[in-house]
Backbone as JSON, one array per atom type, in Angstrom:
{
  "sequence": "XXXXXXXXXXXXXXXXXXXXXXXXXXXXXXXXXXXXXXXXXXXXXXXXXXXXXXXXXXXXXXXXXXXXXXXXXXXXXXXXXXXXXXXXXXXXXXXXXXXXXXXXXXXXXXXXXXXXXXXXXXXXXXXXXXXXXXXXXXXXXXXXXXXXXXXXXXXXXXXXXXXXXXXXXXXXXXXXXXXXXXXXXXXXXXXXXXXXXXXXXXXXXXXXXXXXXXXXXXXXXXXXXXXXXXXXXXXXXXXXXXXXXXXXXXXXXX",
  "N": [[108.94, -12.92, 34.35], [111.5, -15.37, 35.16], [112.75, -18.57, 34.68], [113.5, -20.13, 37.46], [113.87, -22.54, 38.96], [114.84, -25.81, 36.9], [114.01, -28.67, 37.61], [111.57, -30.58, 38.91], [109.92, -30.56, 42.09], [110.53, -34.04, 43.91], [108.59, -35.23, 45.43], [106.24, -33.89, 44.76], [104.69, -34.2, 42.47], [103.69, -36.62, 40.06], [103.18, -38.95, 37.8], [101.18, -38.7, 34.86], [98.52, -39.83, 33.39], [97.84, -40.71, 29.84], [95.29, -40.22, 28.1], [94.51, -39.16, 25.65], [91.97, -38.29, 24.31], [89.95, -39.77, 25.07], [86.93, -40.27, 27.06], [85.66, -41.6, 30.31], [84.63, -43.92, 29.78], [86.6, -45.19, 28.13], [86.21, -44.28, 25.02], [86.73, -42.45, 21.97], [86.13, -39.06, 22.14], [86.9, -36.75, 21.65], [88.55, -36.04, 18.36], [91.59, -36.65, 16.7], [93.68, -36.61, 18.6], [96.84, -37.6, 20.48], [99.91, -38.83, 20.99], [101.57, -37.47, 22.48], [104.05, -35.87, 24.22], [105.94, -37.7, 27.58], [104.43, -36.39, 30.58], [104.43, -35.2, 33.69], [102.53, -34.51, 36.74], [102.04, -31.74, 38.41], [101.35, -31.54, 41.34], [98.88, -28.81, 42.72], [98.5, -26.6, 45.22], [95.25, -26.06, 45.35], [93.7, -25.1, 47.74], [95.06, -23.63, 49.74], [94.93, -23.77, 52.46], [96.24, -23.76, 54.4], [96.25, -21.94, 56.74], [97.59, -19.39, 58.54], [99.7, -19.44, 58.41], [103.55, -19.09, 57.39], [104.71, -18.72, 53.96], [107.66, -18.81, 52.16], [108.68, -17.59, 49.05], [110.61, -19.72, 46.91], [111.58, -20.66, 44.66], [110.71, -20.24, 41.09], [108.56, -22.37, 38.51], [108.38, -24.31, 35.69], [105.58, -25.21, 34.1], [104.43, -27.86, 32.81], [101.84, -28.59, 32.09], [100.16, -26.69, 32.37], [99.11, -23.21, 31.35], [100.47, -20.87, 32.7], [103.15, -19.76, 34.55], [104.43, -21.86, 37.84], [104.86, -21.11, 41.55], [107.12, -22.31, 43.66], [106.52, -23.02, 47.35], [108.12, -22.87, 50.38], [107.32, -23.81, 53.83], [106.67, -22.13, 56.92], [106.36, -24.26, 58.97], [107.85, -26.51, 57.68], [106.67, -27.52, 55.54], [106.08, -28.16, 51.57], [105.0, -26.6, 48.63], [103.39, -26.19, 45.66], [102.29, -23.14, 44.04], [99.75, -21.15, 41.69], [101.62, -18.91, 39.65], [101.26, -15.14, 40.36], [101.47, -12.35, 38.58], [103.63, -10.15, 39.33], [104.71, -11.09, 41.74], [107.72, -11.75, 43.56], [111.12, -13.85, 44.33], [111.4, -15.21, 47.08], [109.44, -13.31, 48.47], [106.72, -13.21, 51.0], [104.52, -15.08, 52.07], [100.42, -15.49, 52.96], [97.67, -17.18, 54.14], [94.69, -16.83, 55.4], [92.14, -15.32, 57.5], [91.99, -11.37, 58.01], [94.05, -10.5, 56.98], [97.13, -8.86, 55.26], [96.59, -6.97, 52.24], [97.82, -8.19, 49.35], [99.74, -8.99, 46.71], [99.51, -12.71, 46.47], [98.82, -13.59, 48.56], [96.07, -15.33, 49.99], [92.45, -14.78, 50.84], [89.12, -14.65, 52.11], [86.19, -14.12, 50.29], [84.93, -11.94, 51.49], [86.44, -10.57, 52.85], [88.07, -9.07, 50.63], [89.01, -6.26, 49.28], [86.84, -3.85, 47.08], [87.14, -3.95, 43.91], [89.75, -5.03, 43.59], [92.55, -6.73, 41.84], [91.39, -10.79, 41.24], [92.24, -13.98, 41.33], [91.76, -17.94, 40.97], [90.12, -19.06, 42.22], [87.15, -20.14, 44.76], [84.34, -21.99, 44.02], [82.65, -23.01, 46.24], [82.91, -22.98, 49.83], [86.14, -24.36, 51.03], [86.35, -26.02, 48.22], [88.21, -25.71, 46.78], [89.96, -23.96, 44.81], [88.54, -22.88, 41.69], [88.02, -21.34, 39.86], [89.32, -18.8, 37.57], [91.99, -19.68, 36.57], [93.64, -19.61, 34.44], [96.7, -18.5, 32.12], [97.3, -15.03, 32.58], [95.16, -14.44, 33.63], [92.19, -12.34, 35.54], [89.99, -12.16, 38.22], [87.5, -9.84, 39.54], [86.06, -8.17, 42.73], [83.07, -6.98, 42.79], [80.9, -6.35, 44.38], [79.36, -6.47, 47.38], [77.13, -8.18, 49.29], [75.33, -9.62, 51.88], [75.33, -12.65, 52.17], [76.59, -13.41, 49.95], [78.71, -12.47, 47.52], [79.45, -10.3, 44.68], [81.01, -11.3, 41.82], [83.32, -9.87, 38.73], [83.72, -11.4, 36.14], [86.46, -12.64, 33.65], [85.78, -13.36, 30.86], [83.65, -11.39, 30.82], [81.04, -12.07, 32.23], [78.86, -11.73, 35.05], [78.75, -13.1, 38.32], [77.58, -14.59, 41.26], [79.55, -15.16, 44.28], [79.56, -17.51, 47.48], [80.51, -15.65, 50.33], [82.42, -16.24, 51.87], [84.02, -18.26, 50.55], [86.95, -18.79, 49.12], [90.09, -16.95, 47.4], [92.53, -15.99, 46.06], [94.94, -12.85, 45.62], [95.68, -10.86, 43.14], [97.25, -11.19, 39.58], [97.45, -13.61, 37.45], [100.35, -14.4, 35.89], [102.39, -14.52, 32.62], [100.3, -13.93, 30.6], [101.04, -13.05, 28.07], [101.82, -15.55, 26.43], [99.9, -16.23, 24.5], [100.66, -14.88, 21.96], [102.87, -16.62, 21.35], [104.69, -18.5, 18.83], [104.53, -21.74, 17.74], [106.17, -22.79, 15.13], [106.54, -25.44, 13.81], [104.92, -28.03, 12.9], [105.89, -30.27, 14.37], [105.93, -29.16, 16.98], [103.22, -29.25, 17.77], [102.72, -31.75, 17.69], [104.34, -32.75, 19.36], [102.67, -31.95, 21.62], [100.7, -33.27, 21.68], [98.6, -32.9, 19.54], [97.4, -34.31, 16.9], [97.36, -34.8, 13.18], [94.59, -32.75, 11.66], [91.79, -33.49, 9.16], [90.06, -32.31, 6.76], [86.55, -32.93, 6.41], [85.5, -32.86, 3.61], [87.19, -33.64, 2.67], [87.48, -36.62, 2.78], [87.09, -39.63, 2.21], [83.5, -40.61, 1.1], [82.31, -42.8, 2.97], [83.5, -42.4, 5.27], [82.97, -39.89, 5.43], [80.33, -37.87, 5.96], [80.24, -35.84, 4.33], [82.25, -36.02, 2.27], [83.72, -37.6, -0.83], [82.24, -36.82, -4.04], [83.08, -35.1, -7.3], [86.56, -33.44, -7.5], [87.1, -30.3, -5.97], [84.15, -30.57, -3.77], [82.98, -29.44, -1.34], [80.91, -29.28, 0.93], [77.63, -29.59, -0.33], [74.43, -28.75, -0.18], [73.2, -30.02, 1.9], [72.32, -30.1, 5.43], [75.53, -28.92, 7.64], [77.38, -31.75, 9.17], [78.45, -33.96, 11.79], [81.32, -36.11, 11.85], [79.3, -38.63, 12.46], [76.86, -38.18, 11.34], [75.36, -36.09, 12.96], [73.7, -33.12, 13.55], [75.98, -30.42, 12.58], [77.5, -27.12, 13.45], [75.67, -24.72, 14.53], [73.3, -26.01, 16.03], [72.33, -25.7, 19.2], [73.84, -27.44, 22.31], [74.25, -27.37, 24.46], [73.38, -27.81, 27.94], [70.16, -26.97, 29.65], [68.82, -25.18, 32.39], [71.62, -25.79, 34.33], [72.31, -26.52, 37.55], [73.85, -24.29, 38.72], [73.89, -22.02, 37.05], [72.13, -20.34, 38.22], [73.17, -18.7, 39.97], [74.28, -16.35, 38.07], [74.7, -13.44, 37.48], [74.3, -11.84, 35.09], [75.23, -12.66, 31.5], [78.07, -13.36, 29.78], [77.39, -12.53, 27.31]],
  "CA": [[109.44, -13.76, 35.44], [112.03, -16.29, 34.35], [112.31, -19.45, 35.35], [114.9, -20.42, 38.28], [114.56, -23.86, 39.2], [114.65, -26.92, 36.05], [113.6, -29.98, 38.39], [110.36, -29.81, 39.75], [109.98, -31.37, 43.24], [109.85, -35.06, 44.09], [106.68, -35.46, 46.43], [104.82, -33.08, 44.59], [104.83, -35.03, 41.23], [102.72, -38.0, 40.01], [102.68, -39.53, 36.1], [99.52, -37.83, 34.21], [98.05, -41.08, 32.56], [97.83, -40.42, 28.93], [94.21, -40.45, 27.98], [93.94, -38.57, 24.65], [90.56, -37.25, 24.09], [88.99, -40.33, 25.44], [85.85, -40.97, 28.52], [85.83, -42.43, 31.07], [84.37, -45.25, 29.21], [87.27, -45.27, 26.95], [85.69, -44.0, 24.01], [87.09, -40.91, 21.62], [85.22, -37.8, 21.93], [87.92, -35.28, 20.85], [89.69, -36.53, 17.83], [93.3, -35.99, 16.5], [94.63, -36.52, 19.54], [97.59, -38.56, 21.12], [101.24, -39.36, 20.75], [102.3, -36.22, 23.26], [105.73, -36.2, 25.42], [105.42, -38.05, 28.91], [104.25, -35.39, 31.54], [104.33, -35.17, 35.05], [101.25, -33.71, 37.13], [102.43, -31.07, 39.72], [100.48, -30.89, 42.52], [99.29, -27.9, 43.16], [97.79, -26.04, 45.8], [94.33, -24.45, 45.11], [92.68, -24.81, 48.7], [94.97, -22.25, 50.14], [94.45, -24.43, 53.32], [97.43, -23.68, 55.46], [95.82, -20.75, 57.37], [98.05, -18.5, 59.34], [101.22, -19.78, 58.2], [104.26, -17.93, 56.76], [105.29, -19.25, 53.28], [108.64, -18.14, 51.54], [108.46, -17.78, 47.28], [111.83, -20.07, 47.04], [111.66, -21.16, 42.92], [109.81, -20.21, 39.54], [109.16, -23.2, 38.01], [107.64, -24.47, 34.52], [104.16, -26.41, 34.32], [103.67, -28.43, 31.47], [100.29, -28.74, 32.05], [98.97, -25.24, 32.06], [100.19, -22.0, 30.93], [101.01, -19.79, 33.29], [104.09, -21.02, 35.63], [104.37, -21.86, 39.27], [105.79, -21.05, 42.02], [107.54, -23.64, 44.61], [106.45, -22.33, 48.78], [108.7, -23.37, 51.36], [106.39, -22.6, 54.88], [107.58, -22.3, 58.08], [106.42, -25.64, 59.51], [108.52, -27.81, 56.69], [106.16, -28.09, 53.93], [106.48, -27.2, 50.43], [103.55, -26.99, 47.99], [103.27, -25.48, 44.67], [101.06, -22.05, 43.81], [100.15, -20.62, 40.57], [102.39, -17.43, 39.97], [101.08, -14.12, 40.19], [102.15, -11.27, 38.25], [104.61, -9.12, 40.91], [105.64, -11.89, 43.07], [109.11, -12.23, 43.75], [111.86, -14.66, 45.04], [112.23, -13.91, 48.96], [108.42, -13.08, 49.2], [106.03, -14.1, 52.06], [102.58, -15.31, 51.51], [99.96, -16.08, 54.31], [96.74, -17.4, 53.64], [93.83, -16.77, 56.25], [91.33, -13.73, 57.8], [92.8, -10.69, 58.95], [95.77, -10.45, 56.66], [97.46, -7.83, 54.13], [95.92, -7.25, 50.74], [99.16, -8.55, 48.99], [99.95, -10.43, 45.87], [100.33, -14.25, 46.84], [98.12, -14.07, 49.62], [94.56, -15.28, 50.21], [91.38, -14.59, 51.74], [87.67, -14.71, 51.94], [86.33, -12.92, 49.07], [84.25, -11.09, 51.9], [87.94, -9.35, 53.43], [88.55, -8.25, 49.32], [88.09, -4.66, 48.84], [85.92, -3.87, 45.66], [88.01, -3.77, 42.8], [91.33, -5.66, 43.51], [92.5, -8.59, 40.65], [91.96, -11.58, 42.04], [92.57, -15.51, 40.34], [91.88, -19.37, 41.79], [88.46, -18.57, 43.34], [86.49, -21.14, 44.85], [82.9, -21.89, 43.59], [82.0, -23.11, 47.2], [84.01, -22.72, 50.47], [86.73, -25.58, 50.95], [86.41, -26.84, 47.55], [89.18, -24.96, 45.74], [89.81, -23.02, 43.29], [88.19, -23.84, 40.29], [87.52, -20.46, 38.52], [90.43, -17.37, 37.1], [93.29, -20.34, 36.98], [94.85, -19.58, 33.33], [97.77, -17.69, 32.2], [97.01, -13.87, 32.47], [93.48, -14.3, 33.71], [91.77, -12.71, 36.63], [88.73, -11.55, 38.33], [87.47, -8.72, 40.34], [85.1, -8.08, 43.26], [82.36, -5.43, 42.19], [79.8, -5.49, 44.86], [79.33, -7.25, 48.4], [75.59, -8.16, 49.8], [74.57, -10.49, 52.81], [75.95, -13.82, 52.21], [77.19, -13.3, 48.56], [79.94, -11.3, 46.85], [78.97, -10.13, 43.1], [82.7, -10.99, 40.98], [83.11, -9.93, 37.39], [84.71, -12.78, 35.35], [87.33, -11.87, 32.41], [84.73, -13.06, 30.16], [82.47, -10.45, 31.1], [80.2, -12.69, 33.34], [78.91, -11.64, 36.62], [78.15, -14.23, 38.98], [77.87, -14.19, 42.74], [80.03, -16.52, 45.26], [79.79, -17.05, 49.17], [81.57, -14.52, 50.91], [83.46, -17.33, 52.68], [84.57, -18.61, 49.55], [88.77, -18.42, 49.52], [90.52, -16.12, 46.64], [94.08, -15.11, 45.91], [94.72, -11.88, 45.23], [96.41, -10.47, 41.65], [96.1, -11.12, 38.34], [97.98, -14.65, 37.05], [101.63, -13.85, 34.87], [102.53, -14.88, 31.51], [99.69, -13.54, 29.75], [101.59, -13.17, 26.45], [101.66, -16.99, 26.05], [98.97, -16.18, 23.57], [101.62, -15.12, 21.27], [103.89, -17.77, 21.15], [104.44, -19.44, 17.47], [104.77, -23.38, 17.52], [106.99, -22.54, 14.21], [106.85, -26.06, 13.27], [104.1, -29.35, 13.06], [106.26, -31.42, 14.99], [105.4, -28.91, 17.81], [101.55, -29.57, 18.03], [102.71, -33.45, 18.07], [104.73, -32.5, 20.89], [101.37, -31.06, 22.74], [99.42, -34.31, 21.46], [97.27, -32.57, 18.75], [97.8, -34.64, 15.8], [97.01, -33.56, 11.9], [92.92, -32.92, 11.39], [91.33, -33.92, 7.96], [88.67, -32.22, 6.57], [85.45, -34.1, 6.1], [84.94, -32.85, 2.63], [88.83, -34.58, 1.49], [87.77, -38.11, 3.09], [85.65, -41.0, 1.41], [82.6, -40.71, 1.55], [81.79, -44.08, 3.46], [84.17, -42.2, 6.66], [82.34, -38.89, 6.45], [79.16, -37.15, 5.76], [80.86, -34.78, 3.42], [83.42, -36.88, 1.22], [83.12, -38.09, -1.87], [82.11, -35.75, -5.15], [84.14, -35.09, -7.98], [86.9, -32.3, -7.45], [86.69, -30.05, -4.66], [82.76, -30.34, -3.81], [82.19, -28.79, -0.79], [80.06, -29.93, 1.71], [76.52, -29.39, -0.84], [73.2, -27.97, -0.06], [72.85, -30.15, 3.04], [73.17, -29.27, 6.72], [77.12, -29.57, 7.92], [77.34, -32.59, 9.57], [79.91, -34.16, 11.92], [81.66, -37.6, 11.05], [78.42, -39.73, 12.68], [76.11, -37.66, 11.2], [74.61, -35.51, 13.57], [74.0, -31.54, 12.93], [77.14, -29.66, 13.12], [77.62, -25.76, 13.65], [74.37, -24.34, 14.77], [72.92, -27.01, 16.69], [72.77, -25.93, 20.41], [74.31, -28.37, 22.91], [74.72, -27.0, 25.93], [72.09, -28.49, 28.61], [69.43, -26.24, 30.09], [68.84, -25.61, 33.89], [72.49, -26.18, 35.13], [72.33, -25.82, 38.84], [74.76, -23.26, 39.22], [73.2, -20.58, 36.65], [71.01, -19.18, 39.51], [74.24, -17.65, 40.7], [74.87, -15.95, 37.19], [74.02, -12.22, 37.15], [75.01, -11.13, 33.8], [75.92, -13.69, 31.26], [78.87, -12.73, 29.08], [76.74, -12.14, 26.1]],
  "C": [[110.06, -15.02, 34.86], [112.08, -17.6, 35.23], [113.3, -20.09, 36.03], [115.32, -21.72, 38.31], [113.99, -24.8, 37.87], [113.72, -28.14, 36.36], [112.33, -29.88, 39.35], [110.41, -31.3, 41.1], [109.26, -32.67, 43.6], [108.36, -35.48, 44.62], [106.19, -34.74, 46.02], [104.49, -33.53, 43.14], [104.13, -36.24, 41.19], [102.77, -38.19, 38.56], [101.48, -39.58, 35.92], [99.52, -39.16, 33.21], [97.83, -40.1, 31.04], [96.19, -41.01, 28.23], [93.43, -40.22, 26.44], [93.08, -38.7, 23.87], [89.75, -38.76, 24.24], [88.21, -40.18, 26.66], [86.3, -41.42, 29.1], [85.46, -44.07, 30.6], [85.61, -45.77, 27.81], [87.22, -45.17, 25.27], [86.28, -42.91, 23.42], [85.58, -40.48, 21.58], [85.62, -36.71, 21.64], [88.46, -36.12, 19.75], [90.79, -35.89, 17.3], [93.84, -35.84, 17.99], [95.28, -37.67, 20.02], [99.09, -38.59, 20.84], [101.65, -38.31, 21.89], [103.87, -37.02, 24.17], [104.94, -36.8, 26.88], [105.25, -36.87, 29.62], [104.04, -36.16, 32.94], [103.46, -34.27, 35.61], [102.25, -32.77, 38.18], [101.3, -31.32, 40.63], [100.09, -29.58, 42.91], [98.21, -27.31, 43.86], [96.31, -25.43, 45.97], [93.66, -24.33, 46.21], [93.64, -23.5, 49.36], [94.7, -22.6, 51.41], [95.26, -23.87, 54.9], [97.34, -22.18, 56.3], [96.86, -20.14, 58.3], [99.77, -18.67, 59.4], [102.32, -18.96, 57.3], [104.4, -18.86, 55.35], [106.26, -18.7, 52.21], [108.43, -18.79, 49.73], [110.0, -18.27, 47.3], [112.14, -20.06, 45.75], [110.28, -20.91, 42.03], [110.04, -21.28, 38.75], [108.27, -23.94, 36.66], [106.6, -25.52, 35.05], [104.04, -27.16, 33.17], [102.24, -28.71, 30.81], [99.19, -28.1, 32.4], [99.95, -24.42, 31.75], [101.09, -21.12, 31.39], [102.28, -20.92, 34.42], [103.43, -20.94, 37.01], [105.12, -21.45, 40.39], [106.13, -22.29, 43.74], [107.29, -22.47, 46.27], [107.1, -23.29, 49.52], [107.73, -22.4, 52.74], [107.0, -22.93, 55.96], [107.43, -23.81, 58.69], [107.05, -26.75, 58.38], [107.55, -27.65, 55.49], [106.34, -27.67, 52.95], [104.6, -27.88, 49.59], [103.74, -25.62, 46.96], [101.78, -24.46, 44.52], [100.82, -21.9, 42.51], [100.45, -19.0, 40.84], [101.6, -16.27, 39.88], [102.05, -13.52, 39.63], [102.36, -10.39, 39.33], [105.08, -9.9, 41.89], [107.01, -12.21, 42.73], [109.84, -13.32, 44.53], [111.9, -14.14, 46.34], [110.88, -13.59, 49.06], [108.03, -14.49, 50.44], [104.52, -13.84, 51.58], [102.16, -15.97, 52.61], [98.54, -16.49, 53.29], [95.74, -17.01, 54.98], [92.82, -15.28, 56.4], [92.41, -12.36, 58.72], [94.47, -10.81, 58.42], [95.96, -9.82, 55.44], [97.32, -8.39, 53.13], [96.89, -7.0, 49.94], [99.22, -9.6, 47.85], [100.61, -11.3, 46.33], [99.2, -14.63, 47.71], [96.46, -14.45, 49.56], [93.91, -15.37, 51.4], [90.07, -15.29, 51.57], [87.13, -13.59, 51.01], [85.05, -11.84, 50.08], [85.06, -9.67, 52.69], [88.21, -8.82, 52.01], [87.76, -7.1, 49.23], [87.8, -4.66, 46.9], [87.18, -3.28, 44.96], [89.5, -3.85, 42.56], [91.37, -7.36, 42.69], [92.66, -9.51, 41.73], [92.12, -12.77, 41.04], [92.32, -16.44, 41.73], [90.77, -18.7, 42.83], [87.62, -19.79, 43.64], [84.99, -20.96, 44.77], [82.14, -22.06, 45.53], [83.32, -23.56, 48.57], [84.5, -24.36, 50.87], [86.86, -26.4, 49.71], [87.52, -26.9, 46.7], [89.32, -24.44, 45.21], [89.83, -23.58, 42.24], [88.13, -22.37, 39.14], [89.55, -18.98, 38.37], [91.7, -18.69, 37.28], [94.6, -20.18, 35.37], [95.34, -18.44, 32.58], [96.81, -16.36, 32.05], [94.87, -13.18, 33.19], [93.34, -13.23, 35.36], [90.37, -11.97, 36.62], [88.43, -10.52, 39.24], [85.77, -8.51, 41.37], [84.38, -7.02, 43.15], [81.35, -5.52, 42.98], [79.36, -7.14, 46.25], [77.63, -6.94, 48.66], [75.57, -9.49, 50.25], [75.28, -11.43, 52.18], [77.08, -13.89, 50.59], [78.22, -12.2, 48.2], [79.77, -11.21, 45.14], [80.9, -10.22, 42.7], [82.71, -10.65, 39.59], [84.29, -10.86, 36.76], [85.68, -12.07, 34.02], [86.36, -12.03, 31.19], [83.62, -11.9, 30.01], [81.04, -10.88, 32.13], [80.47, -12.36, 34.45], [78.1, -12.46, 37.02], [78.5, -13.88, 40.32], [78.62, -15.94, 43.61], [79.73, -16.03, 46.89], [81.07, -15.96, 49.59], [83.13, -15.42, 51.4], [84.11, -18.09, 51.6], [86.36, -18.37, 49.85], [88.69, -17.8, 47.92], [91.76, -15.49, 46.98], [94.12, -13.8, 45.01], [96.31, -11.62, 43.84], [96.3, -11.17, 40.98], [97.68, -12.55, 37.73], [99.17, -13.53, 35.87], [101.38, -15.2, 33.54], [101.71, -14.94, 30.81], [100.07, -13.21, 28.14], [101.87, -14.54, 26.09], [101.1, -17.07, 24.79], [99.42, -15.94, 21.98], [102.68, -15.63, 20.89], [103.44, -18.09, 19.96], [105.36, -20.49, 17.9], [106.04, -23.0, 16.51], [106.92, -23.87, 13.63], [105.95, -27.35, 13.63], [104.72, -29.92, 14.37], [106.09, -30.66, 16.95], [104.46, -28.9, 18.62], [101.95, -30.74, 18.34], [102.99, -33.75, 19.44], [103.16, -32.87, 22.08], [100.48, -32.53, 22.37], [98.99, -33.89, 20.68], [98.44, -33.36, 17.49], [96.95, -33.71, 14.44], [95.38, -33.53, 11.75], [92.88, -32.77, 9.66], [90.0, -33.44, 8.12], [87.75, -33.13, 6.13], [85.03, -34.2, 4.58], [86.41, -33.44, 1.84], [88.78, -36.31, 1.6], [86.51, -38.25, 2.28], [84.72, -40.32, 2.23], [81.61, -41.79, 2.46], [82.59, -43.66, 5.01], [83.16, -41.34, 6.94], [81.46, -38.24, 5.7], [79.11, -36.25, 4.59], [81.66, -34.97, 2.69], [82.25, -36.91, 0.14], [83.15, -36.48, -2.78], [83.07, -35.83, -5.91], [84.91, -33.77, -7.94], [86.46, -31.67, -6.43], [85.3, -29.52, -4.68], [82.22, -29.98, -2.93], [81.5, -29.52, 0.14], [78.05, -29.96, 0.95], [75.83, -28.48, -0.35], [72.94, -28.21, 1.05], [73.21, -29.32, 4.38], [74.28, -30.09, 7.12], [76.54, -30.89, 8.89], [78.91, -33.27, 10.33], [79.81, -35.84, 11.02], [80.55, -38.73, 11.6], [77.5, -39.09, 12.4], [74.77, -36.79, 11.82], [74.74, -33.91, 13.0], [75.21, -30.89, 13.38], [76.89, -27.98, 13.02], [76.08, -24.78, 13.57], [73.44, -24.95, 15.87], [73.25, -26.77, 18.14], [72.73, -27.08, 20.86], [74.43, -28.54, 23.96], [72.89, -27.28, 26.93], [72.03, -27.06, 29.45], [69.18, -26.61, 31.53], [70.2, -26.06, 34.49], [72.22, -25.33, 36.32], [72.76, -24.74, 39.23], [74.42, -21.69, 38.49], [72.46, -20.04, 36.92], [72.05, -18.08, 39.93], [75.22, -16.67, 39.8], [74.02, -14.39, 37.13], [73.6, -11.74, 35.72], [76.09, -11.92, 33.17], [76.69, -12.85, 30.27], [78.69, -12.2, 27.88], [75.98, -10.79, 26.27]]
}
């Protein structure tokens, strides 16, 4: 699917503050990052809100700030509002959103109207909140098993987790899944994207990082890896125990 329109639409646009890899407290917590090109945020759709309305696929149009493209909806009452594209939608389609409406790439539902085993993408964890889950290039997910208030989905990871039925979900499976093979071809491409150059820990002084120093290339020693403030690196779970939401995890991807 190529890409029609250049200019992405005034009112749906906002300047993406440039934050690179700091907190909210203004602190780094990613490093190597910063210098990137200015970007512009799209706006874009994920509630899926506009229930019973027609909306025409007018323009394919680039995102800078995810992978897969978008597409521009003109709906019958005036509005416009950006989607992310499905694979099979065309220029000249119609997309509805609501209950009681054809199981059609573009369109969404309640993942309790999805028949078992149609791709879906942009799934909401809880109803009205948006779509937060299947949103990048080539991704999607699939409904494998309805019961009483819940809908069992299998994730591309391999995770099954259950959502409200009432939940919203667009149906088919996100385009431009070959993204993945794209070559940069050249540094000044990553700079582009913000990622500046990374330095191993075992080439800097030893007074920056945990692992400098020695004579000749020495390796990180006998010790355990370590990042640059000396905490344990690679091994060291991190991930906090008891998140609320892993009650609603059937089958973790492992």
């Amino acid at each position: 699917m190529d890409i029609t329109k250049r200019e992405p639409e005034k009112n749906l646009i906002s300047i993406l503050p440039k934050v690179s890899g700091r907190n909210n407290q203004g602190k780094v917590t990613s490093g190597h990052r910063g210098g990137r090109e200015k970007r512009f945020y799209r706006q874009i759709d994920w509630k899926r809100d506009k229930r019973g309305i027609a909306g025409k696929v007018v323009a394919f149009e680039y995102d800078p700030n995810r992978k897969t493209k978008i597409a521009l909806i003109h709906y019958s009452d005036g509005e416009k509002r950006y989607i992310l594209l499905p694979e099979g939608l065309k220029i000249g389609d119609i997309i509805l959103s609501g209950k009681d409406i054809e199981i059609k790439t573009g369109n969404a539902l309640m993942l309790g109207q999805i028949p078992v085993g149609i791709p879906i993408h942009n799934i909401e964890f809880a109803p009205g909140r948006g779509g937060q889950i299947a949103r990048s290039a080539g991704n999607y997910a699939t409904v494998i098993a309805k019961e009483g208030k819940f809908a069992q989905v299998k994730l591309s990871s391999g995770e099954i987790r259950t959502f409200p039925v009432e939940s919203m979900a667009t149906i088919g499976q996100l385009g431009n899944a070959d993204w993945k093979n794209t070559i940069l071809g050249k540094a000044g491409a990553s700079r582009h994207r913000g990622i500046r150059p990374h330095v191993r820990g075992t080439a800097q002084n030893p007074r920056s990082h945990p692992h400098g120093g020695g004579e000749g290339r020495s390796g990180e020693g006998l010790k355990q890896p370590k990042t640059p403030w000396g905490k344990p690196a690679r091994g060291l779970k991190t991930r906090k125990k008891g998140k609320y939401s892993d009650k609603a995890i059937i089958k973790r991807r492992k």
